[in-house]
ROSE-4610 file (N, C-alpha, C; in Angstrom, 1 decimal, always signed):
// ROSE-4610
residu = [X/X/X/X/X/X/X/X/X/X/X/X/X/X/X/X/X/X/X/X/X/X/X/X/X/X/X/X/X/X/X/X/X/X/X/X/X/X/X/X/X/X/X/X/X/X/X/X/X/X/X/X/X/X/X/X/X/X/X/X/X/X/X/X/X/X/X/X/X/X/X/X/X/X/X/X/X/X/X/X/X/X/X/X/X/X/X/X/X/X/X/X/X/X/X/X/X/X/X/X/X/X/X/X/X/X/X/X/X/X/X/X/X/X/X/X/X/X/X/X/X/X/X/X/X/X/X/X/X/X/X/X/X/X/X/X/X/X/X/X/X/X/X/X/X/X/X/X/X/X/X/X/X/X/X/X/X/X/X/X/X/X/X/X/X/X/X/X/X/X/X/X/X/X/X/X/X/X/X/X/X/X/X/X/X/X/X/X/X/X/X/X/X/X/X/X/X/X/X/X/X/X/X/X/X/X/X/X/X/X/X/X/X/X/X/X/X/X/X/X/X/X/X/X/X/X/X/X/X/X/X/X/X/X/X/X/X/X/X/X/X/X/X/X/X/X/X/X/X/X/X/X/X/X/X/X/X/X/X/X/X/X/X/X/X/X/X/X/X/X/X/X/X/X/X/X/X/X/X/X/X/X/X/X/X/X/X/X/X/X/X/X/X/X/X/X/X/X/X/X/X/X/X/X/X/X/X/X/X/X/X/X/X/X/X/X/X/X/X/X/X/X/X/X/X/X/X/X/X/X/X/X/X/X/X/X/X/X/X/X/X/X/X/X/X/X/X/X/X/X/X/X/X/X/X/X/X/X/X/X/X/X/X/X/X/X/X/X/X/X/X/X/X/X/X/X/X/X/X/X/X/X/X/X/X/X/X/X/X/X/X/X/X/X/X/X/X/X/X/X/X/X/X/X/X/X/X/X/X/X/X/X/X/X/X/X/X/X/X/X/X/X/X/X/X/X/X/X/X/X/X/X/X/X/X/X/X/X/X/X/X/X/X/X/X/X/X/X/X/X/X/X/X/X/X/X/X/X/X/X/X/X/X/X/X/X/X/X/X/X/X/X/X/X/X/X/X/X/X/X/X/X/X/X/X/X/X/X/X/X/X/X/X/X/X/X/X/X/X/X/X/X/X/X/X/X/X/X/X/X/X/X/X/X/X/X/X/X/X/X/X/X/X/X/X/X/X/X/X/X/X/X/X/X/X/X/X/X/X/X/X/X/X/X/X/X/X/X/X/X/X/X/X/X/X/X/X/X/X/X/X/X/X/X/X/X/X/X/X/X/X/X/X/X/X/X/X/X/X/X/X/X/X/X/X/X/X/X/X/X/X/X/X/X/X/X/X/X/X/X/X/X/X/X/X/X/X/X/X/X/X/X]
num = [1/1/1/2/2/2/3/3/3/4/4/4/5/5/5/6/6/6/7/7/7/8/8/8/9/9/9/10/10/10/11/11/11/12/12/12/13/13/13/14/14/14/15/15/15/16/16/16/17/17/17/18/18/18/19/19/19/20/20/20/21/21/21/22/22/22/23/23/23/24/24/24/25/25/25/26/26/26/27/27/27/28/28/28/29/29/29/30/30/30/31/31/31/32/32/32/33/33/33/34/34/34/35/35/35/36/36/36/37/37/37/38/38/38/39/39/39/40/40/40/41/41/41/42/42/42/43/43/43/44/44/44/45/45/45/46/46/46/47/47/47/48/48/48/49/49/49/50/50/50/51/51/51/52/52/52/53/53/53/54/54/54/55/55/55/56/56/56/57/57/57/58/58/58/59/59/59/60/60/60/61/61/61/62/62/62/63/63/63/64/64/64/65/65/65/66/66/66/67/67/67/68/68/68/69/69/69/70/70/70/71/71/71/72/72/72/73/73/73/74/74/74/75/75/75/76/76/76/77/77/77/78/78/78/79/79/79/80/80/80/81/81/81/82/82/82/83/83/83/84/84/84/85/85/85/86/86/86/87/87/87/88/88/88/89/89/89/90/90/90/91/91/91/92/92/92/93/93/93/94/94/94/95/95/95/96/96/96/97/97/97/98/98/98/99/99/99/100/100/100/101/101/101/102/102/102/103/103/103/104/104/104/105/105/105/106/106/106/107/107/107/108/108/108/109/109/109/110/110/110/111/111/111/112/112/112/113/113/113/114/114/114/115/115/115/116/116/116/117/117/117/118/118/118/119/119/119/120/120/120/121/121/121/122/122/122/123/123/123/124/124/124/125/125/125/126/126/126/127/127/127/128/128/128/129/129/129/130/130/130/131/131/131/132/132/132/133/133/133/134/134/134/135/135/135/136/136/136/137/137/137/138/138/138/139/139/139/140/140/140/141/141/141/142/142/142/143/143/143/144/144/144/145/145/145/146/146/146/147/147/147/148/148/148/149/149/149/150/150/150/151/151/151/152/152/152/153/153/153/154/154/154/155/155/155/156/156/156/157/157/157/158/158/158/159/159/159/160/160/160/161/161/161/162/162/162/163/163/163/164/164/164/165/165/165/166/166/166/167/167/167/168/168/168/169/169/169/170/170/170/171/171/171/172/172/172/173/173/173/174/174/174/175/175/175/176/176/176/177/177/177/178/178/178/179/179/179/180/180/180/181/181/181/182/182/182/183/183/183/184/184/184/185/185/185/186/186/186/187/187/187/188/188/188/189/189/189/190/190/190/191/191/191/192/192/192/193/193/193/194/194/194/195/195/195/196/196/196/197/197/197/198/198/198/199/199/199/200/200/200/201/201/201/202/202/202/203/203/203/204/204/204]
x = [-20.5/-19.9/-19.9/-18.8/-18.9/-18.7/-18.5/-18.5/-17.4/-16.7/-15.7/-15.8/-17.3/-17.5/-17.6/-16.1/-16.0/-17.4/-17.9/-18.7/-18.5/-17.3/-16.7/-14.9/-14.2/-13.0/-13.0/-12.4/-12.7/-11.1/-11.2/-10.1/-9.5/-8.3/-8.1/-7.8/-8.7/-8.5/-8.0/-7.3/-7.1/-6.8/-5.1/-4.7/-4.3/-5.0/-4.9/-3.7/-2.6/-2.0/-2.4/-2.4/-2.8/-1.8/-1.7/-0.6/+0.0/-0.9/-1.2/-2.5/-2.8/-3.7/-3.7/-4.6/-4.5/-6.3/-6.5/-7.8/-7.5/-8.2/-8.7/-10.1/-9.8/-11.3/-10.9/-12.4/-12.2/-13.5/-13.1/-14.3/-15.1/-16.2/-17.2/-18.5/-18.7/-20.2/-21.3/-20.9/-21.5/-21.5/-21.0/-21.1/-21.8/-21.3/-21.4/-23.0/-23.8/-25.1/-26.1/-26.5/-27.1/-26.6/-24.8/-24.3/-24.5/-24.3/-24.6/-23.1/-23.2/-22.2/-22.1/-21.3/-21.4/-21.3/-21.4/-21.7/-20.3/-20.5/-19.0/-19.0/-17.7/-17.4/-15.7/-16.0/-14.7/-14.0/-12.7/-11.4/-10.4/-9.7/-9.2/-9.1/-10.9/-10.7/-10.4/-10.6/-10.4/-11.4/-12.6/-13.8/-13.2/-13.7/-13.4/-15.3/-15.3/-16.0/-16.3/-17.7/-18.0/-18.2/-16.8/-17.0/-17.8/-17.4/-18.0/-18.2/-19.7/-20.3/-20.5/-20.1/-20.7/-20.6/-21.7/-21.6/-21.5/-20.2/-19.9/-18.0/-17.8/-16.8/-17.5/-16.1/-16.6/-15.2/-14.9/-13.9/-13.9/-13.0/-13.0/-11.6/-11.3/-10.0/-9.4/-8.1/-7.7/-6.6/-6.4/-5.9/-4.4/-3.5/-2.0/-2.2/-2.9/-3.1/-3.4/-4.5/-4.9/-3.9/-3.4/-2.2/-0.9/-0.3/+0.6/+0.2/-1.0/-1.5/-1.8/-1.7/-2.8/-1.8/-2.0/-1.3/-2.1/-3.1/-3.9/-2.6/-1.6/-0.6/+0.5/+0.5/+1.2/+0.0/-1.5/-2.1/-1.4/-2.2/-1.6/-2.9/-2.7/-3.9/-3.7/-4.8/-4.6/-4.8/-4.6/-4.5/-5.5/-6.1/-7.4/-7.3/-8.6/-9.1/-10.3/-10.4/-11.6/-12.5/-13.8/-15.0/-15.8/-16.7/-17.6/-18.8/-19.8/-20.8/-21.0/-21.4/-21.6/-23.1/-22.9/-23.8/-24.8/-26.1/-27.7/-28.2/-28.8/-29.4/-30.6/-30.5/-30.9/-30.7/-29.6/-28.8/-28.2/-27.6/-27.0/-25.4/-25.1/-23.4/-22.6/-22.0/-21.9/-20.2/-19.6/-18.0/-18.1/-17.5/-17.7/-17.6/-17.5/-17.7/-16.3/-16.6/-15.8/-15.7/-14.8/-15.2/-14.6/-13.4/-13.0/-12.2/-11.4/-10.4/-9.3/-8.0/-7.0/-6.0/-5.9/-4.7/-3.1/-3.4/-2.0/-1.6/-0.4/-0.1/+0.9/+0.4/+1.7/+1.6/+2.5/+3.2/+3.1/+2.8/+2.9/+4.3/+4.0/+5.5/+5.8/+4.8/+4.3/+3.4/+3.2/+1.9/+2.3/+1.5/+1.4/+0.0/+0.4/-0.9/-1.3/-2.2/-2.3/-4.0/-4.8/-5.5/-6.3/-7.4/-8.4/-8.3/-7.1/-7.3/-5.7/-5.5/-4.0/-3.9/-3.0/-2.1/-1.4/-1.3/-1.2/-0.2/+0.9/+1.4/+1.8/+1.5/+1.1/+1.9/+2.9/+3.7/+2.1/+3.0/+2.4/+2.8/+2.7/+3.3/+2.8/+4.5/+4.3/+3.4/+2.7/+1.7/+0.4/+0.1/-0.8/-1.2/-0.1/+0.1/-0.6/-1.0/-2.0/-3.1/-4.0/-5.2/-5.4/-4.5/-4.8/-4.1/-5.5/-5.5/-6.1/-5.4/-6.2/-7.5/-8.0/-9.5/-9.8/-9.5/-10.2/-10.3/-10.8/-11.1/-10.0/-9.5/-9.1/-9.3/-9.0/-9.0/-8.1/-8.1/-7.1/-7.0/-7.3/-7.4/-9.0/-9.4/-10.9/-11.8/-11.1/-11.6/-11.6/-12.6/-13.2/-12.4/-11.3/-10.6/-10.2/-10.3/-10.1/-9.0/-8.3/-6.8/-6.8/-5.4/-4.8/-4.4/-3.2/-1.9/-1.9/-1.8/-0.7/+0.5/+1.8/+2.7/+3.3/+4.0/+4.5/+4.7/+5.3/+5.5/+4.6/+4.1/+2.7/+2.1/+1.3/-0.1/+0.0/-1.4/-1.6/-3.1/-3.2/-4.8/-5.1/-6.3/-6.6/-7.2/-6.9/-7.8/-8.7/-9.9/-10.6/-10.8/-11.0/-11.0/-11.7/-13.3/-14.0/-13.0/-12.6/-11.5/-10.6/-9.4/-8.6/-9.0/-10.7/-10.7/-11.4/-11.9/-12.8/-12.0/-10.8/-10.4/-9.2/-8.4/-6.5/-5.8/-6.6/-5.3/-5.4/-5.9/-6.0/-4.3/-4.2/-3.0/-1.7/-2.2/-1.2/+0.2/+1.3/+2.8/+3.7/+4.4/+5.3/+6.2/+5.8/+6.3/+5.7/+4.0/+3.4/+2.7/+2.3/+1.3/-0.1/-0.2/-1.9/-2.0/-3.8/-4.2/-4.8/-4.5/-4.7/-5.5/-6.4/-7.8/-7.8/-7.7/-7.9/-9.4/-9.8/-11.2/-11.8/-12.1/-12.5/-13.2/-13.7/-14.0/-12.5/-11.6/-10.6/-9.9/-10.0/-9.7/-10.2/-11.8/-12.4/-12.4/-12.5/-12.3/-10.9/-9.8/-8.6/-8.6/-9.5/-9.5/-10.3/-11.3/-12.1/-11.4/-10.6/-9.6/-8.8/-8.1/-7.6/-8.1/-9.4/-9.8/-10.1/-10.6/-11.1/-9.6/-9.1/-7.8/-7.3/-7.0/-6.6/-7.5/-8.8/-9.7/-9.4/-9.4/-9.5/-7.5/-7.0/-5.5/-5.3/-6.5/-6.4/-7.5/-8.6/-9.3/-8.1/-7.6/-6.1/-5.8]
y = [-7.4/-7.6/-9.1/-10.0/-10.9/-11.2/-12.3/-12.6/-12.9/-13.8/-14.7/-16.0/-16.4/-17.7/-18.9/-19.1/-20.1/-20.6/-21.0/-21.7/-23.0/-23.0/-24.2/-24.4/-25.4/-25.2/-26.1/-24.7/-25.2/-25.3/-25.3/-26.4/-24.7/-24.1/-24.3/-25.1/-24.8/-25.8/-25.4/-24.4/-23.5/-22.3/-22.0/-20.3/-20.2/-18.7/-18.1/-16.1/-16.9/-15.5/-14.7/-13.5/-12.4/-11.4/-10.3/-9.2/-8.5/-8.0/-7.5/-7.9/-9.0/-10.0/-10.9/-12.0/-13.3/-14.0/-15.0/-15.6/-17.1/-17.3/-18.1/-18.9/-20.0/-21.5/-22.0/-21.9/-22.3/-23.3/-24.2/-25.5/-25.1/-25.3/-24.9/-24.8/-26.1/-26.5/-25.7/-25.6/-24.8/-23.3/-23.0/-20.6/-21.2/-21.9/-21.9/-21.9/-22.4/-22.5/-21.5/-21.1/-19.9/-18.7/-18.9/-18.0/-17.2/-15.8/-15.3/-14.4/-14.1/-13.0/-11.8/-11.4/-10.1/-10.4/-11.7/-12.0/-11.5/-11.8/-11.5/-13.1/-13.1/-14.9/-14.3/-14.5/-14.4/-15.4/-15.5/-16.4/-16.1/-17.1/-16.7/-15.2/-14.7/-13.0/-12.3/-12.7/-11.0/-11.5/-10.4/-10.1/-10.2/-11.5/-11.7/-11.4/-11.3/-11.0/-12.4/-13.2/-13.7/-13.8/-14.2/-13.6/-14.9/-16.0/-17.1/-18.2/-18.9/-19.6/-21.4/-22.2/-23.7/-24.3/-25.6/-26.4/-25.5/-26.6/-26.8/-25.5/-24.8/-24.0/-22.7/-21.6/-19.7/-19.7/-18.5/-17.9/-16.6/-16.3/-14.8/-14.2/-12.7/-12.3/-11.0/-11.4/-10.5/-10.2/-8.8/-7.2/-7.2/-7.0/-6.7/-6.2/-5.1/-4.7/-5.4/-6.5/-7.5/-8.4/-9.1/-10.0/-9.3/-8.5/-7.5/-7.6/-7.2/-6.8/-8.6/-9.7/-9.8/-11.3/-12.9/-14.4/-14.8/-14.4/-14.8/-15.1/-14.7/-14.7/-16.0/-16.8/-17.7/-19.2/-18.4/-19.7/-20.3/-22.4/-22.7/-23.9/-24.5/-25.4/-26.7/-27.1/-27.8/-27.1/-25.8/-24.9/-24.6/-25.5/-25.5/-23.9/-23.5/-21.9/-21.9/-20.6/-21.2/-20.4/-20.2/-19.3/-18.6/-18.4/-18.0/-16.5/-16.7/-15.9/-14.4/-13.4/-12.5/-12.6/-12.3/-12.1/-11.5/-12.3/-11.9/-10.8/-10.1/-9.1/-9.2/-9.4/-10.0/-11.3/-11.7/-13.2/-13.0/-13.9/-13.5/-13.2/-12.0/-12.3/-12.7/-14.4/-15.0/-14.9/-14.1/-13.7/-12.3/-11.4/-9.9/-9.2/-8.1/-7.4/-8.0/-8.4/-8.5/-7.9/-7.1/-6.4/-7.3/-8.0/-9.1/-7.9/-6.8/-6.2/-5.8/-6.9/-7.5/-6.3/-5.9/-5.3/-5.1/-6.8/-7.2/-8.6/-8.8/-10.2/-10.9/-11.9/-12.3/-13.6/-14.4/-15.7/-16.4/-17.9/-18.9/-18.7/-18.8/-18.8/-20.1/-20.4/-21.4/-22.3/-23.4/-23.8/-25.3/-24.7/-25.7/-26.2/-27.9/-28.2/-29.1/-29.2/-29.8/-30.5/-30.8/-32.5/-31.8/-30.6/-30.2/-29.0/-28.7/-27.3/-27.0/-25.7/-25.6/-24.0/-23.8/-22.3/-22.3/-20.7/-20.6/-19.0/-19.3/-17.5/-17.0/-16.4/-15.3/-14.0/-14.0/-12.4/-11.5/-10.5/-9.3/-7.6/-7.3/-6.1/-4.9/-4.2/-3.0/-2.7/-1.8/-1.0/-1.2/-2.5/-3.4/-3.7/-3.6/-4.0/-3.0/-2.0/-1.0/-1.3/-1.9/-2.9/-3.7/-4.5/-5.6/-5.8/-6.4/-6.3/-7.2/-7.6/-9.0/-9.2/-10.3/-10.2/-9.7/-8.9/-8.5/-9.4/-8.8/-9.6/-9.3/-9.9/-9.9/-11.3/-11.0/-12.2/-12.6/-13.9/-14.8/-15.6/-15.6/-16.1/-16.1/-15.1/-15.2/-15.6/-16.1/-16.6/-15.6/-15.5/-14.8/-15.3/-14.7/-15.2/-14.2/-15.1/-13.8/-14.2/-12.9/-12.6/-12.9/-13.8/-14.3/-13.8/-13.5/-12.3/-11.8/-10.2/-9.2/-8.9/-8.8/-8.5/-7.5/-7.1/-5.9/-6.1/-7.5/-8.4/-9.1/-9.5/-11.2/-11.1/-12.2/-12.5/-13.6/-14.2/-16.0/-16.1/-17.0/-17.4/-18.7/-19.1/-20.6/-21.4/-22.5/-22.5/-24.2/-24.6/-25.8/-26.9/-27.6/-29.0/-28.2/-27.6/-27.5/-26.6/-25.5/-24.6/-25.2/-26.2/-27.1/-27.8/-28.7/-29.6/-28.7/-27.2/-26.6/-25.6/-25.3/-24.3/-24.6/-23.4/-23.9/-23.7/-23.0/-23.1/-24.4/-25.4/-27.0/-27.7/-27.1/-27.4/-26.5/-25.2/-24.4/-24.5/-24.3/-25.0/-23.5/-23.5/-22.1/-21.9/-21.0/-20.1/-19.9/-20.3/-20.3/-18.8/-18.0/-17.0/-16.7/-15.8/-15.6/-14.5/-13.9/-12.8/-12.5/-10.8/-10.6/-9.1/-8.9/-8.0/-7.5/-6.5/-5.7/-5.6/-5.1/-5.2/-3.3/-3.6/-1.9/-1.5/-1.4/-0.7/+0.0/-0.2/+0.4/+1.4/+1.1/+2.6/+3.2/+3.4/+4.4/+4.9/+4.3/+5.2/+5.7/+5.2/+5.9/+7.2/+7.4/+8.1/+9.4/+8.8/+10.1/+10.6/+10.2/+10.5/+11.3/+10.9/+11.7/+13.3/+12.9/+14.6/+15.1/+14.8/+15.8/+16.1/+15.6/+15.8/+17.1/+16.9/+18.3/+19.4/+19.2/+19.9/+21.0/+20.5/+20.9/+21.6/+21.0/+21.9/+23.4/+23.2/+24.1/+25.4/+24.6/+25.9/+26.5/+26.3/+27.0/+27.9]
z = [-25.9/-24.6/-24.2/-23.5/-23.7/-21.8/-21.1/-19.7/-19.5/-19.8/-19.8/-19.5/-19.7/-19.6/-20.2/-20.5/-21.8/-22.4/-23.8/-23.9/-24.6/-25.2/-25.7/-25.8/-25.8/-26.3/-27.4/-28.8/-29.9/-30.7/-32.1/-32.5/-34.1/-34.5/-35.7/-36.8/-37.5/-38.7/-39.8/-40.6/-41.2/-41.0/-41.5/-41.1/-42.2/-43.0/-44.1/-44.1/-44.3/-44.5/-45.4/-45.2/-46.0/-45.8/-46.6/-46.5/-45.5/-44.7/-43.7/-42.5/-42.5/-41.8/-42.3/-41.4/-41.4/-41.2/-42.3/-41.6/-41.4/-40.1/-39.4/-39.6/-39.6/-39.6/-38.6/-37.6/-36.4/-36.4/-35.4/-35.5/-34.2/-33.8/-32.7/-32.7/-32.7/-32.9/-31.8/-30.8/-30.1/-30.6/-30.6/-30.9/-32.5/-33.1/-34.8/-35.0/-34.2/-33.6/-33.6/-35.2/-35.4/-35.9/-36.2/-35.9/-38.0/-38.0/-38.9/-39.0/-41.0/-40.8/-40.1/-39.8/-39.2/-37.5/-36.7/-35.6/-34.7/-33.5/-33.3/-32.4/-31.9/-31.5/-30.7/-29.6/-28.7/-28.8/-29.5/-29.6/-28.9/-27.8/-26.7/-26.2/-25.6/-25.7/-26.3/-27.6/-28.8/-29.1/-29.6/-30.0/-31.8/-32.4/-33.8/-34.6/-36.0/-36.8/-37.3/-37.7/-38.3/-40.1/-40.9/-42.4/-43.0/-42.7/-43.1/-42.2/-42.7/-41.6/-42.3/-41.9/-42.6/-42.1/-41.7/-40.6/-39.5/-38.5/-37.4/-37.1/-38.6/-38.7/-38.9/-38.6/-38.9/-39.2/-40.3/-40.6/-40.0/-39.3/-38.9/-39.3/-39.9/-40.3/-39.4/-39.0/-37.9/-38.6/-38.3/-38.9/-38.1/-38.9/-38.3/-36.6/-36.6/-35.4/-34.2/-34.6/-33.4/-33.5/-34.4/-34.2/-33.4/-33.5/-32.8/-31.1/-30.8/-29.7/-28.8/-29.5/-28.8/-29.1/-28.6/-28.7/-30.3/-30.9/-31.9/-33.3/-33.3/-34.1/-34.1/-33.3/-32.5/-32.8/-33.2/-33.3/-34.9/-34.9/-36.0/-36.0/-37.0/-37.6/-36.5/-35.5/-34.3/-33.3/-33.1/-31.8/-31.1/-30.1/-29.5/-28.7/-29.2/-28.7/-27.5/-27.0/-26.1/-26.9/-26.4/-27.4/-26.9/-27.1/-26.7/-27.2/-27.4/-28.2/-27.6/-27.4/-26.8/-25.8/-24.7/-23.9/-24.0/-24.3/-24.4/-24.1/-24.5/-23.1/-22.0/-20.8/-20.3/-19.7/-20.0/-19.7/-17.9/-17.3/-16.2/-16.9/-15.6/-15.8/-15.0/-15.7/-14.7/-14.1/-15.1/-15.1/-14.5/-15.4/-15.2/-16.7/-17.0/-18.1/-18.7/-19.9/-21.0/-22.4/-22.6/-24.0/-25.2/-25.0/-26.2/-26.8/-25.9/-26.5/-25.7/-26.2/-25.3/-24.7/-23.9/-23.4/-23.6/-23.6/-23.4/-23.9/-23.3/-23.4/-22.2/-21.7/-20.7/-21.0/-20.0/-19.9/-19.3/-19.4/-18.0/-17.3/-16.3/-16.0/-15.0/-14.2/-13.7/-13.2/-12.9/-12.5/-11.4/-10.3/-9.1/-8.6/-9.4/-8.9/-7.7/-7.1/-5.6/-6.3/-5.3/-5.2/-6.2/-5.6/-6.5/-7.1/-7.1/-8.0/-8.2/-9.6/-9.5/-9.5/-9.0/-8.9/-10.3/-10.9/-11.9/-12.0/-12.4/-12.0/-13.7/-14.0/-15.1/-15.3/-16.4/-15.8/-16.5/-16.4/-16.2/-16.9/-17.8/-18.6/-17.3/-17.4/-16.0/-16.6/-17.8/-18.0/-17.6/-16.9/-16.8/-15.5/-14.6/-13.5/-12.5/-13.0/-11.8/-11.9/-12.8/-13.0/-12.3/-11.7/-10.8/-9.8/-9.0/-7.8/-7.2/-5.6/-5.2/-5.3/-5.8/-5.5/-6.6/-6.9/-8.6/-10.0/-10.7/-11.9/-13.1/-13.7/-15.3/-16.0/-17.5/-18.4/-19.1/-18.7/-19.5/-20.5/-21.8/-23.2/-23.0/-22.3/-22.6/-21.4/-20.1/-19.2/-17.9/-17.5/-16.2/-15.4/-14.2/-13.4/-12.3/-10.6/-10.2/-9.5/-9.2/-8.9/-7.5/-6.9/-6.1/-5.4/-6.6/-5.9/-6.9/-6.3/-7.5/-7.3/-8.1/-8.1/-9.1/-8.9/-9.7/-11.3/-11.8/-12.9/-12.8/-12.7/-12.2/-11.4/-11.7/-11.0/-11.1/-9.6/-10.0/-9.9/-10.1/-10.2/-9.8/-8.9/-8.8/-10.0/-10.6/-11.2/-11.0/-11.3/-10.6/-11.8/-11.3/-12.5/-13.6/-13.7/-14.5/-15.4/-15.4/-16.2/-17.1/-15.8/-16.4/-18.0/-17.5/-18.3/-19.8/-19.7/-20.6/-21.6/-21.0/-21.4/-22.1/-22.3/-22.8/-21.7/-20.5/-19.5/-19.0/-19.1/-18.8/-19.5/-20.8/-21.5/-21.7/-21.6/-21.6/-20.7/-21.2/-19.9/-19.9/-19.1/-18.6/-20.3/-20.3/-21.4/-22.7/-22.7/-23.6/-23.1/-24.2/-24.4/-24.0/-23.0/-22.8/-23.1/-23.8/-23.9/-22.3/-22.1/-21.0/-21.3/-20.6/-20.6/-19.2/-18.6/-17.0/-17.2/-16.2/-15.8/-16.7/-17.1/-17.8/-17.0/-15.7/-14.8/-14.1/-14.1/-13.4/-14.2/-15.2/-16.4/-16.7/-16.3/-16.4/-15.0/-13.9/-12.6/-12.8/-13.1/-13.4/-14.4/-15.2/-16.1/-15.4/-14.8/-14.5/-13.0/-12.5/-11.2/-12.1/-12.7/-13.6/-14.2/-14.5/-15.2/-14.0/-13.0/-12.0/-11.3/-11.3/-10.7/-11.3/-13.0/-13.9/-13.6/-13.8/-13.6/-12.2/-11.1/-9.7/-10.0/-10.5/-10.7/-12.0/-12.2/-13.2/-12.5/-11.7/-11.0/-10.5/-9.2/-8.7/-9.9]
């Protein structure tokens, strides 16, 4: 489980096609920091596998399925990622629940910035769009962010220097790709509204 609290923005160095997947060498001195195989290491919010570890690099290999689902397919050797280790037990949580398994995918579509902070508008996949809600939480290539406005296609988000300068929405421009994550608290209240609902139609 991870927070969404960036802990570095790190760099590819290496994309390795494979048949049906792809591996990845990503640079990040910070997560790389103890890190072992088998570890897991959030790349813009997909929960990747640690296969190989040296230095200040990790190789992790993502599966047709996560490339399909998710912006990780669009990366290229240069393509600063953001990161981050899985949350301790016992650590604070300083975002909200992150599982590092992407939903979706949307778009910049715009970005308005003013003195200390910028507005940021985000489409939105209909299937996605009952998840969010003002004030609520989702994630954006991995980053804890809370919602502005919801719209039926989009959303916006504020975002503050420290974000800008830490993350890829600091660089990201209208029409580039974000992984997008709903709050998994809202799918399981949806789900269980859901059974008790069948449930209580089926007593009748």
């Amino acid at each position: 489980m991870f927070t969404g609290i960036v802990e570095e923005l790190g760099e590819v160095t290496a994309v390795e096609t494979l048949d049906d997947a792809c591996r990845f060498r990503l640079r990040g001195p910070v997560v790389t920091e103890g890190a072992k195989h088998g570890d897991s290491i959030a790349v813009n919010g997909v929960c990747l596998t640690v296969v190989e570890h040296e230095d200040d690099e990790f190789t992790a290999d993502v599966m047709a399925e996560t490339l399909n689902r998710s912006s990780l397919g669009a990366l290229a050797v240069g393509s600063r990622v953001n990161l981050e280790r899985p949350m301790a037990l016992g650590a604070r949580l300083g975002g909200h629940i992150v599982q590092g398994h992407v939903d979706g995918t949307g778009e910049i579509l715009e970005r308005k910035p003013s003195e200390n902070w910028e507005l940021v508008k985000i489409s939105l996949p209909a299937d996605l769009s009952r998840y969010v809600v003002e004030k609520g939480s989702i994630t954006v290539d991995g980053i804890s962010l809370t919602v502005v406005d919801a719209g039926p296609d989009f959303f916006t988000v504020s975002l503050i220097p420290t974000t800008l300068a830490l993350t890829t929405l600091g660089i990201k421009q209208p029409g580039d790709p974000v992984n997008l994550e709903v709050d998994v608290i809202a799918k399981y209240v949806e789900r269980m509204i859901g059974d008790r609902a069948l449930g209580e139609g089926d007593a009748r």
